[in-house]
N, C-alpha and C positions, 0 to 999 in steps of 0.2 A: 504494500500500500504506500501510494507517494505523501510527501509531507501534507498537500492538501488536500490529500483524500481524506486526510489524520482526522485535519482543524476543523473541515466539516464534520465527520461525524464527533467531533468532541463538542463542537455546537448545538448538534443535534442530542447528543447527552445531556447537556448542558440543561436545553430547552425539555425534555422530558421530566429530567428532576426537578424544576421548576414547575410546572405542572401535577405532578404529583405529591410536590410539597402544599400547593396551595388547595390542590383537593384534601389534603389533608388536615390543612387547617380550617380548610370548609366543613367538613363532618363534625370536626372538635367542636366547631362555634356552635353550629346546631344542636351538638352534644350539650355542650355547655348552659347553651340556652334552654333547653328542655328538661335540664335536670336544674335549671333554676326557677323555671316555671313550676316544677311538679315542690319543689321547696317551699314555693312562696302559695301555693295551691293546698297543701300541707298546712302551713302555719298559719294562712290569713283565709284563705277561700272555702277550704274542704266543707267548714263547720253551715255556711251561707249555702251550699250547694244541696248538702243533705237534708238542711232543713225547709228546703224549696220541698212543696205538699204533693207536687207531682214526681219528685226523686224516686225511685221504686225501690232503693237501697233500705228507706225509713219498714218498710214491710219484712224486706230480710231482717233488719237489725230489731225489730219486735218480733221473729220467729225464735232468737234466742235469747232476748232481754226483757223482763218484766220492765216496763216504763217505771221510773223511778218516781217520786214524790214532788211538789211543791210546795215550800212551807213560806209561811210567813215570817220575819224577821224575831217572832220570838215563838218562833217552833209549832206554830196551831196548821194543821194540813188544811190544804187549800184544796189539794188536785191529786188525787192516787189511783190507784188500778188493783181494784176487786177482784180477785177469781173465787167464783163457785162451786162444786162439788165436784161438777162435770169437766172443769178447765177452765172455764169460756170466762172472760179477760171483760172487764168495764171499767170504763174509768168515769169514778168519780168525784164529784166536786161537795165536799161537806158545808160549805157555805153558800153556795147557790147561788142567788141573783146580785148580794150585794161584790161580791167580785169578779161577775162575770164576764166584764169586755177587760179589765188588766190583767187574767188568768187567761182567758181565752177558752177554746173547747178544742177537739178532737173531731168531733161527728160532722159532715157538710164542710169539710177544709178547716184547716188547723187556722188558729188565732190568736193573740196576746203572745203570751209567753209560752206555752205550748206550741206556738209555732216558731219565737226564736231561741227558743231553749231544746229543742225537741232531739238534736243530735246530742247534747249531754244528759238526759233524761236517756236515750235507749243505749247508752254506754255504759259497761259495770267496772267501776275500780276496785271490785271485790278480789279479796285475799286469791292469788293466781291457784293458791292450790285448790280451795273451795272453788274454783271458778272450773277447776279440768274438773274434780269432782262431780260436780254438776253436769257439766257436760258427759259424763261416761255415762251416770244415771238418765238422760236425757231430761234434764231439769231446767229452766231455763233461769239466767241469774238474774241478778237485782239490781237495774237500774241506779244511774246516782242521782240527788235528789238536789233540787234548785233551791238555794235557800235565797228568796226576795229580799228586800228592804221594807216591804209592806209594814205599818202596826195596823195587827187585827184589828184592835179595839175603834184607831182613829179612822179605820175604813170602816167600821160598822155605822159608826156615830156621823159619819161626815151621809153615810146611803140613809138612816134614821131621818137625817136632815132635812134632807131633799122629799125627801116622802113621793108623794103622785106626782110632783113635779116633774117638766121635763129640763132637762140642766147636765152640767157638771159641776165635779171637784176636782179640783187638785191640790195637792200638799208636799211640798217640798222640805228638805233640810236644806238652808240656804248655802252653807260651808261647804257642802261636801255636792248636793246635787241630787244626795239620794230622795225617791220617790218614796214618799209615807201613804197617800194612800190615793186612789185614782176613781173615780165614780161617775158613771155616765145611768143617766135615766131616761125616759124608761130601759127595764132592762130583761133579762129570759132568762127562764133555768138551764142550766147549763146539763141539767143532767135530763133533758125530755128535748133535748134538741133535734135527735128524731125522730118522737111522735109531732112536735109540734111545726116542724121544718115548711110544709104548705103555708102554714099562718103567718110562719115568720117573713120567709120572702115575699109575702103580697103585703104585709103590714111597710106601707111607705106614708109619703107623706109626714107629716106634724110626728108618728111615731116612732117609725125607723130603730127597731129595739137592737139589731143588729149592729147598727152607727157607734165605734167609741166617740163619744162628745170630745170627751176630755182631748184628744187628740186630731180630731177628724170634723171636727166641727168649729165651721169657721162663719164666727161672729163679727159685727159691728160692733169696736170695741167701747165704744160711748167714752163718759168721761174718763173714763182709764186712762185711754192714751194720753189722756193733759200731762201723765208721769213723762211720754215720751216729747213732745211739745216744752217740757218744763224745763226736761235735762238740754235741749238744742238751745233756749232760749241761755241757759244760765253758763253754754260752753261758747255764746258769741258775746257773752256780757259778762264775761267773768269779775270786773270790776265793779260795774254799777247796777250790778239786776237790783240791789237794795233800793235803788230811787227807783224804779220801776210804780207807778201809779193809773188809778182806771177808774172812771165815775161811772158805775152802772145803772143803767135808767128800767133796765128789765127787758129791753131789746135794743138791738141796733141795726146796721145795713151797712151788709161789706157788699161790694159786687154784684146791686141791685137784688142781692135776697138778704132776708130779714130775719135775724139770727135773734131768739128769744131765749132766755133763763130756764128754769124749769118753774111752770105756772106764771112766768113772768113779774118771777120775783125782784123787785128793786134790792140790789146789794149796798149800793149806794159808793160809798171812797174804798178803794180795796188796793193795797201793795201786792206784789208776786205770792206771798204766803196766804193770805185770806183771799185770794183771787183763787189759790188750789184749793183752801180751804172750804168755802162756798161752794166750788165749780160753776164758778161763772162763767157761761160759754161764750157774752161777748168780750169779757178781756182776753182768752183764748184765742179768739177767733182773730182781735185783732193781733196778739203778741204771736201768733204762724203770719201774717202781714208780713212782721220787721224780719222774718227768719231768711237766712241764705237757706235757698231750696236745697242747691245743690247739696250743701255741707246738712241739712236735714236729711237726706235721702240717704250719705252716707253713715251718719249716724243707724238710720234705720236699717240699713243694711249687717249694719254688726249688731244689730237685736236679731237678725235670721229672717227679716221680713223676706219675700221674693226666694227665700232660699231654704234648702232641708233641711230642717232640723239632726243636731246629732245626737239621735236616741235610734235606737232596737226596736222599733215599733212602728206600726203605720200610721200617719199622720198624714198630714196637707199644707201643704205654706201658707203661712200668712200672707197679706199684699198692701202695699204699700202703693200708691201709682203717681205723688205729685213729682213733676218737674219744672221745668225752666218756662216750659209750654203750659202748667196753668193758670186757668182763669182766678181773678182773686177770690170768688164765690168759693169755689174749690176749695181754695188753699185756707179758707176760715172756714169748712165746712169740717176739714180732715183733723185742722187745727185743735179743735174741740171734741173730735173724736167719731165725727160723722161721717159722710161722703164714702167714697168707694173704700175705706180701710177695712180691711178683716184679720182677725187673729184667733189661732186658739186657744185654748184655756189652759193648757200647758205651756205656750210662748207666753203667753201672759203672767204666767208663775214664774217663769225662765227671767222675764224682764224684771221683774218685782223681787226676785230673788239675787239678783243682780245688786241693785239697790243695796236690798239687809245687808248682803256680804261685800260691802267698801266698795263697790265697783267693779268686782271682780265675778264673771259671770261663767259658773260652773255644768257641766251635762249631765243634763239627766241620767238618770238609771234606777230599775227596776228588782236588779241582781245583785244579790251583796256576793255568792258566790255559791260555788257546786262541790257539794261533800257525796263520799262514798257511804255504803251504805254504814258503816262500822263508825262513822264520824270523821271522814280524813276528807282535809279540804285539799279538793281537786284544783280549783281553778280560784283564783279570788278576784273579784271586779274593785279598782280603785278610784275616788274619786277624780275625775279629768277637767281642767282648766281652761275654758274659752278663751282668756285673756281678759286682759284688764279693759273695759269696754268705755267708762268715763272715770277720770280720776277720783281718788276719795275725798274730797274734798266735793266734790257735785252730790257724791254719793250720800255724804251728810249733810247737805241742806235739802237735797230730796227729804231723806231722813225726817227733818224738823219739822216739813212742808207736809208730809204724811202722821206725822205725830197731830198736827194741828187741827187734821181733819177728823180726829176721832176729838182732842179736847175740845173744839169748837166749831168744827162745819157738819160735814155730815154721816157721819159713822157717830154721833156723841153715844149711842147705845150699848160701846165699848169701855165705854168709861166705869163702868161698874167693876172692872176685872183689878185684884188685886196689881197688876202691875200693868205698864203704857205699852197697847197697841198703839201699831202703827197701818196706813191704809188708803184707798182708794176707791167711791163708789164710782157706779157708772148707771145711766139708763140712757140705754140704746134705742134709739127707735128703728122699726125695721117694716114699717110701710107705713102708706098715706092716713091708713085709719090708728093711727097712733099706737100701734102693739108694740109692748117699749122690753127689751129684754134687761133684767134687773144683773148688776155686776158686782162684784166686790172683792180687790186683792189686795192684800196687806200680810203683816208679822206678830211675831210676838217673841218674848219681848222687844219692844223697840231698843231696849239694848242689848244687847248680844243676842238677835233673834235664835231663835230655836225651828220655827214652821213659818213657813210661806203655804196664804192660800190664794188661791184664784178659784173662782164663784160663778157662775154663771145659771139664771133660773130666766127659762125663754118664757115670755108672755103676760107676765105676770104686772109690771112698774118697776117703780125704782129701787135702786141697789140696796138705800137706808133700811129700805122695808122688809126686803127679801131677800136680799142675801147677806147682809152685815147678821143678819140673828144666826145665818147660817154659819158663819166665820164665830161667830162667839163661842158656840156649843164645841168647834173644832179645837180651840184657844183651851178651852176649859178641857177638855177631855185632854189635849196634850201636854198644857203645860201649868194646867190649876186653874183655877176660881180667884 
C-alpha cells in the first residue's frame, strides 16, 4: 500500500471512530436522560400518577393492601375500611356529613383526601417480616394511615354552626398554614353515596351538595377585600395614610354610579381606621380612585388572585380583573369589594392569615403526616412559606384597623370574649334583587393569633348578623370564652 493509500484510509478510520464515538455519547445522553426522568418520576410524580382515579394500579394495590385509616389530628377516625365475615371491604366514614367534602369519598370517583392521599393509604410500612407472612397466608396487609391536621371538635362546632345554611368555613393556624377545620354546606353522607348517587348528580343549582364551598366556591368578596384595598393604599402612603380623611354623607358618585353605605348610613368625619372600621364603601370607593392600578394588581397577584393556589386539593382561582383600561365606576366598585372580584373562602383565610402572621403568608395543608400501622411516621408534611407578601409593619396596622372593627365598627359582638379578636365583615350583594351573601374573616387572639377564620353564609344579609356569631362559637371552642 502507497503512503497515500495509508493517509486515506487513516482518515477514513479517523472518521469512523468519530462517528461511533458520538453515537455513543448519543445513547449515554438518552441513557442518562431517562434514568433521570424515571428518578425525578420516583420522587416527585409517581405518588400524583397513582392517585389519578382512572390509574388501574390503585385496584392492584387494594388486591393486596387493606386501605389504611384517616385520623384527625388528635387520633378520632374519620375514614376506614370495614371487612365482614365474608371478606367484602367498605369503607367507612364514622363522622359522616360534617367532614364530608375535606375527607372526601371513594364510591363515584375518589375526592378530598382520599383522593390525594390514596397512594399512601394502599401502601403498608408494616414490619417486612409480618408483611411476607401475610403474604404466604394470603392475607392482605394494612395500609398506612393519614394523620390530618383536622381538630375534630373545631370541625364539628364550626358544621353545628352553619346548620341548614348554605356556606362555608375555614380555619387556619396562621404560623404554620395548617388546616383546622374545612366545612362546606349543604352536605351528603359519605357513606350512602351509592344508594343516593341519582339525587346527588341532578341536585344543582342553589344546592350542589357535591361542591366543596370552602374551596371551589367563588364568591363576591364584599367588604372583605377593603383588607386588600387597605394594604395597596397604606404601601403607596407609607408616610401619611394617618392624615388620610373622608366626610360621609351615606352615598356618593364615582363614574356616574352611585355608590351607597349599607342602609345608607351617614358615617359622617372618618380617618383610614374608622373608614375600615365602619366599612364605608364611599371612602373605599374613593381611596381604589388614588391607587396605582398597576402596582394594585400586582399586589393582588401575590394574594394568588388569577392564579392556583398551593394546596393538595381542588379548588378554583380567585379573579381579580382591574387594569390600566378601567373605567372609574369599576375601579370604586372592586375598591369596596364589588364589581367583577371573586375569591374563595380558603384564599380569603390565606389573605387574612397573612395579616395574623406579620406578613408573612404560609400554605395550606391538610396532612400533618403518614404513620404505619404500628405508629412509625412514614412521611411528615412541614409547614411551607409563601414569602413575605407586605412588610410587618402594614401587617400591624392592618392589625389595629381589624382590632377596631370588633371594639367599634362592626363585629362589636366579639367583644364579649375574654381576650381581643380581630376581623373583617363583609355583605356581598350578588344580584339586582338585593340577595346579599353575609362574610366574616378574622383571628384570635389579636395577639399572637392562634385561628384564622373565613365565613361565608350565601343569602342570608350581613356578615355582623350571620357570620360574626358564626366566628364566635369557632373562637370559643378553640381558644376559650
Amino acid at each position: 500500500m502507497d503512503r497515500r493509500e495509508a493517509k486515506r484510509q487513516e482518515k477514513e478510520n479517523k472518521r469512523g471512530n468519530r462517528q461511533i464515538l458520538f453515537l455513543t455519547y448519543g445513547v449515554l445522553a438518552v441513557f442518562l436522560g431517562m434514568a433521570g426522568y424515571l428518578a425525578c418520576f420516583l420522587a416527585f410524580d409517581s405518588e400524583d400518577v397513582i392517585n389519578n382515579s382512572h390509574n388501574p394500579r390503585q385496584a392492584l394495590l387494594a388486591e393486596r393492601v387493606v386501605k389504611g385509616k384517616i385520623l384527625s389530628a388528635d387520633g378520632e377516625v374519620l375514614a376506614e375500611t370495614v371487612t365482614d365475615e365474608s371478606g367484602k371491604e367498605t369503607r367507612s366514614y364514622p363522622e359522616g356529613r360534617a367532614f364530608c367534602h375535606v375527607v372526601g369519598r371513594t364510591s363515584h370517583s375518589l375526592t378530598g383526601i382520599e383522593l390525594e392521599q390514596c397512594y399512601p393509604l394502599l401502601t403498608s410500612h408494616n414490619n417486612p417480616v409480618k408483611q411476607l407472612g401475610n403474604t404466604l397466608r394470603g392475607r392482605k396487609n394494612q395500609g398506612d394511615d393519614v394523620v390530618t391536621t383536622l381538630d375534630a371538635d373545631l370541625q364539628r362546632a364550626a358544621y353545628r354552626a352553619l346548620g341548614n345554611e348554605r356556606g362555608a368555613v375555614v380555619a387556619l393556624e396562621p404560623s404554620t398554614g395548617k388546616i383546622l377545620a374545612m366545612v362546606s354546606t349543604p352536605t351528603y353522607d359519605p357513606n350512602k353515596v351509592a344508594q343516593n348517587w341519582e339525587t346527588l348528580i341532578e341536585d344543582s343549582g342553589e344546592e350542589s351538595r357535591l361542591v366543596n364551598r370552602a374551596t371551589q366556591g367563588l364568591y363576591t368578596p364584599g367588604s372583605t377585600f377593603k383588607m386588600v384595598t387597605a394594604m395597596e393604599y397604606l404601601l403607596e402612603h407609607p408616610k401619611d395614610y394617618g392624615d388620610y380623611r373622608y366626610q360621609c354623607k351615606g352615598t356618593a358618585k364615582y363614574g356616574g354610579t352611585k355608590i351607597n353605605c349599607y342602609d345608607q348610613e351617614v358615617h359622617g368625619k372618618l380617618d383610614l381606621v374608622t373608614s375600615f372600621a365602619e366599612s364605608c364603601n364611599g371612602s373605599f370607593a374613593g381611596i381604589g380612585l388614588r391607587l396605582n392600578l398597576s402596582s394594585f394588581q400586582k399586589l393582588c397577584k401575590s394574594l394568588y388572585f388569577g392564579r392556583e393556589l398551593p394546596v393538595d386539593m381542588e379548588h378554583n382561582k380567585g379573579r381579580f380583573v382591574l387594569d390600566k383600561n378601567s373605567d372609574e365606576a369599576e375601579v370604586a366598585q372592586t375598591s369596596m369589594g364589588q364589581g367583577k372580584t371573586v375569591v374563595t373562602p380558603l384564599q380569603n383565610a390565606m389573605i387574612t392569615a397573612m395579616i395574623a402572621n406579620g406578613g408573612e403568608m404560609m400554605a395550606p395543608y391538610v396532612v400533618d403526616h403518614v404513620e404505619s400501622e404500628d405508629g412509625r411516621t412514614i412521611k411528615q408534611y412541614d409547614p411551607k412559606s409563601l414569602g413575605q407578601i407586605v412588610d410587618d409593619w402594614v401587617a400591624e396596622e392592618m392589625n389595629e384597623m381589624m382590632k377596631a372593627v370588633v371594639k367599634e365598627g362592626t363585629a362589636t359582638s366579639l367583644r364579649g370574649l375574654s381576650y381581643q379578636a380581630a376581623g373583617k365583615t363583609g355583605s356581598a350583594e350578588v344580584d339586582s334583587d338585593g340577595t346579599t351573601n353575609a362574610w366574616f374573616v378574622g383571628y384570635a387572639p389579636a395577639k399572637n393569633p392562634q385561628i384564622v377564620v373565613s365565613i361565608v353564609v350565601e343569602g342570608v344579609g350581613t356578615g355582623s348578623r350571620y357570620a360574626v356569631p358564626i366566628a364566635k362559637k369557632m373562637f370559643q371552642e378553640y381558644v376559650g370564652s
